[in-house]
Each structure stands twice: as C-alpha cells, then as structure tokens.
DRENPA-3360 file (N, C-alpha, C; in nm, 2 decimals, always signed):
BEGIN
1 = XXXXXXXX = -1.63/-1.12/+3.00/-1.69/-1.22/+2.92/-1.58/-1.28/+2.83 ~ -1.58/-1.40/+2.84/-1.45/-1.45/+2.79/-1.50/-1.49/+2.59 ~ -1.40/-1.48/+2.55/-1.40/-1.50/+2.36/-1.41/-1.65/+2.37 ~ -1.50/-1.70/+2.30/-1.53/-1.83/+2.24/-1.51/-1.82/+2.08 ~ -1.40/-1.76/+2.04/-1.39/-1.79/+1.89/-1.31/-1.90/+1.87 ~ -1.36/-1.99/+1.76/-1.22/-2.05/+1.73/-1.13/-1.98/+1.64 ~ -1.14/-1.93/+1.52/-1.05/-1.84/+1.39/-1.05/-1.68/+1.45 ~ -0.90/-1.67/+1.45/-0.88/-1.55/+1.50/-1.00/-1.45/+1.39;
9 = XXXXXXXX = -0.97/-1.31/+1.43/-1.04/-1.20/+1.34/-0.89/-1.14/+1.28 ~ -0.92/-1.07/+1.19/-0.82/-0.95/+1.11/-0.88/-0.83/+1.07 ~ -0.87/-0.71/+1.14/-0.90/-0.63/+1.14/-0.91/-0.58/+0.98 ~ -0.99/-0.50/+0.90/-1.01/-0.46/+0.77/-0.95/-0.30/+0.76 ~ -0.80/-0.33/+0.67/-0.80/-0.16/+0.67/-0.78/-0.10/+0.56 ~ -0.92/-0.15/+0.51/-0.96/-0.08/+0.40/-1.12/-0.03/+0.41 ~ -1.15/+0.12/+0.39/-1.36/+0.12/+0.42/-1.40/+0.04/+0.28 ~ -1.46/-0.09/+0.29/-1.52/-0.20/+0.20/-1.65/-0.16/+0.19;
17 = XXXXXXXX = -1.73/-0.12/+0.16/-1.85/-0.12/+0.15/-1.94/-0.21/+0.07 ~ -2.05/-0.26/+0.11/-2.12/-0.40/+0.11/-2.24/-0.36/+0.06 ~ -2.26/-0.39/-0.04/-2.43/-0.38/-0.15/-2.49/-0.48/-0.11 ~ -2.64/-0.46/-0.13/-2.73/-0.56/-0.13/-2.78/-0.60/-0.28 ~ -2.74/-0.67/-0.35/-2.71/-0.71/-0.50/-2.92/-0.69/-0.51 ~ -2.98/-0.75/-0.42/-3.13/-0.78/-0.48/-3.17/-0.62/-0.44 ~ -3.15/-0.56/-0.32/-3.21/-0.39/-0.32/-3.16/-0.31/-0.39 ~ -3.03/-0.36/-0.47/-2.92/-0.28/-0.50/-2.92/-0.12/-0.44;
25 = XXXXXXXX = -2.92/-0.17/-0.30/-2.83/-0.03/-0.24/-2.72/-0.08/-0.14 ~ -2.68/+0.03/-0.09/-2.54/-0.02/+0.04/-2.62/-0.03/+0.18 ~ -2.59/-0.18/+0.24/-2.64/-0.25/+0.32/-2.51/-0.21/+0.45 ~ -2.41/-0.18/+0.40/-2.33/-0.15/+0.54/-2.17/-0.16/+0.51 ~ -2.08/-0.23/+0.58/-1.94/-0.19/+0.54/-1.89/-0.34/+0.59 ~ -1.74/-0.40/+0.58/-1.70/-0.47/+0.65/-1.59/-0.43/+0.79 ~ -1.63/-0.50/+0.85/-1.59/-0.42/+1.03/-1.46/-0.54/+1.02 ~ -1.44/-0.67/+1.01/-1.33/-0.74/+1.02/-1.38/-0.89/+0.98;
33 = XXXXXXXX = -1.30/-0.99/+0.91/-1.30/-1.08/+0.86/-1.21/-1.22/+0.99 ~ -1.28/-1.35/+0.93/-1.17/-1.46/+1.00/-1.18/-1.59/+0.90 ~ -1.15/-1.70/+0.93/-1.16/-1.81/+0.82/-1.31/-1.87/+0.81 ~ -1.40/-1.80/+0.94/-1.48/-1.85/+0.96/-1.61/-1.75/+0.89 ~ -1.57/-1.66/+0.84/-1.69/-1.57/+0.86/-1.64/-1.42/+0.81 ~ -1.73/-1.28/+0.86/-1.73/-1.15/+0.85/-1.78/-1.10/+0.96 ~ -1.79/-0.94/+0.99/-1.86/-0.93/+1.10/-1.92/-0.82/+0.98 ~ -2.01/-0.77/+0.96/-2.09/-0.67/+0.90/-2.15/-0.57/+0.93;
41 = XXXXXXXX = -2.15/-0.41/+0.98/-2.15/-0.36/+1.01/-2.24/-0.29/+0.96 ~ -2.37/-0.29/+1.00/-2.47/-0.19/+0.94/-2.52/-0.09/+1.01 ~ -2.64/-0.02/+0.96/-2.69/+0.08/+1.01/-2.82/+0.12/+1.06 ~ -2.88/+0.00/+0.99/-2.99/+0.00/+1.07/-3.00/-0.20/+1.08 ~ -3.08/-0.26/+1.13/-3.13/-0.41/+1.19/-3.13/-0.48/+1.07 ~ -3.08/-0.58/+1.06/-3.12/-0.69/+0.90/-3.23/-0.79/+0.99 ~ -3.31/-0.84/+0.89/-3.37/-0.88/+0.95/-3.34/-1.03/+0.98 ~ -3.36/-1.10/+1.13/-3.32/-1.20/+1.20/-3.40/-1.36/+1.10;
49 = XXXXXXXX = -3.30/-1.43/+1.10/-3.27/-1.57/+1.02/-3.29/-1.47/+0.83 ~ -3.30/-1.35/+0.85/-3.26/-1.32/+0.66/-3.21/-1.36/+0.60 ~ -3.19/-1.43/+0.39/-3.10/-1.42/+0.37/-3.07/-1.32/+0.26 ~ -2.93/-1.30/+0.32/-2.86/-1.20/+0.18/-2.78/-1.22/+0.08 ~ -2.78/-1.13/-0.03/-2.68/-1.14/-0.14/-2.58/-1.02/-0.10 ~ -2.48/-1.01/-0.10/-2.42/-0.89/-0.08/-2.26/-0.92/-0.15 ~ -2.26/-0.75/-0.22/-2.15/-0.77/-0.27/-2.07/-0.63/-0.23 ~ -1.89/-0.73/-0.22/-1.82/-0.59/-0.16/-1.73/-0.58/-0.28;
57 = XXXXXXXX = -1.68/-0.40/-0.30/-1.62/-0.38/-0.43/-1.46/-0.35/-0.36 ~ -1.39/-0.40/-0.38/-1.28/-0.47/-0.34/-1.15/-0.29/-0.41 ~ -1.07/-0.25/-0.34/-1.01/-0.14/-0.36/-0.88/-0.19/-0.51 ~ -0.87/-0.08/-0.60/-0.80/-0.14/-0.70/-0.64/-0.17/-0.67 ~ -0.61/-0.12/-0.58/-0.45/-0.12/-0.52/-0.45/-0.28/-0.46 ~ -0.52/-0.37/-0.47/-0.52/-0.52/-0.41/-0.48/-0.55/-0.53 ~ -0.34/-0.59/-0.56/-0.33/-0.64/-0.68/-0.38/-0.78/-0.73 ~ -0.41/-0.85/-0.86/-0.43/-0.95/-0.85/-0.55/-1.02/-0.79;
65 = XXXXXXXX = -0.64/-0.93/-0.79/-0.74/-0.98/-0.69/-0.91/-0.92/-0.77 ~ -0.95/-1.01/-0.78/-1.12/-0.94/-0.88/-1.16/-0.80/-0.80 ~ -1.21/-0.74/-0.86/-1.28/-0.59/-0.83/-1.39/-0.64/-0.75 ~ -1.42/-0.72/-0.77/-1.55/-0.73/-0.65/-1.54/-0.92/-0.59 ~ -1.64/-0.92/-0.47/-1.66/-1.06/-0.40/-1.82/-1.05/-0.40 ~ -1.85/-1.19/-0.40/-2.00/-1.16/-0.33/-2.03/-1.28/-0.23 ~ -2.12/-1.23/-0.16/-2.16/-1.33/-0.06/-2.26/-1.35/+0.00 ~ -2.32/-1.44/+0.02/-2.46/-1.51/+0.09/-2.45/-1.51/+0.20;
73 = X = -2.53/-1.44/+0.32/-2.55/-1.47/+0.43/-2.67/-1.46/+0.48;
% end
C-alpha cells in the first residue's frame, strides 16, 4: 500500500502521555507527530467524528518550552 502523506512524520522519543482535560483521565500517549497533525495512540476506541480536549505534559529537559500543550481534536 503505497503512503499518501504529504508532511513527513517524526517519530516521538519521549513517552508523552495525553489527558482528556473534560474526563480528566489519560486518554493515551503520542505515537509520532508531522506539520500536519499527531497520531494518538490509545487503548481502547474514541469515539468516531468525537471531539476532544486533550492535554500532553511535555518532559522538563525540553528547555524553553511550556510544561504542557493542549489540543482539540
């Protein structure tokens, strides 16, 4: 099957773990990032056309960079 991406991916090598800001629990992890998007890695099904709040808590060795992101999808 051939890749139809346009924005490459970049593998994540850091374990990012992804909250659900409105369940406030962990909804899953980040698997790899591109300019386009995330891939998100969960553990059980989200539900199809859902939307989320989710926030990832960013490692403190990223200098210069806020302790956390959040994101709508």
């Amino acid at each position: 099957m051939e890749n139809q991406r346009s924005a490459s991916r970049r593998r994540v090598f850091y374990y990012l773990e992804a909250w659900d800001i409105e369940g406030q629990k962990p909804i899953g992890r980040i698997g790899d990032v591109s300019e386009n998007g995330i891939m998100l890695l969960t553990s059980s099904p989200l539900e199809l056309n859902g939307s989320y709040h989710i926030q990832v808590k960013l490692p403190a060795t990223m200098a210069n960079m806020p302790d956390s992101i959040d994101i709508h999808i």
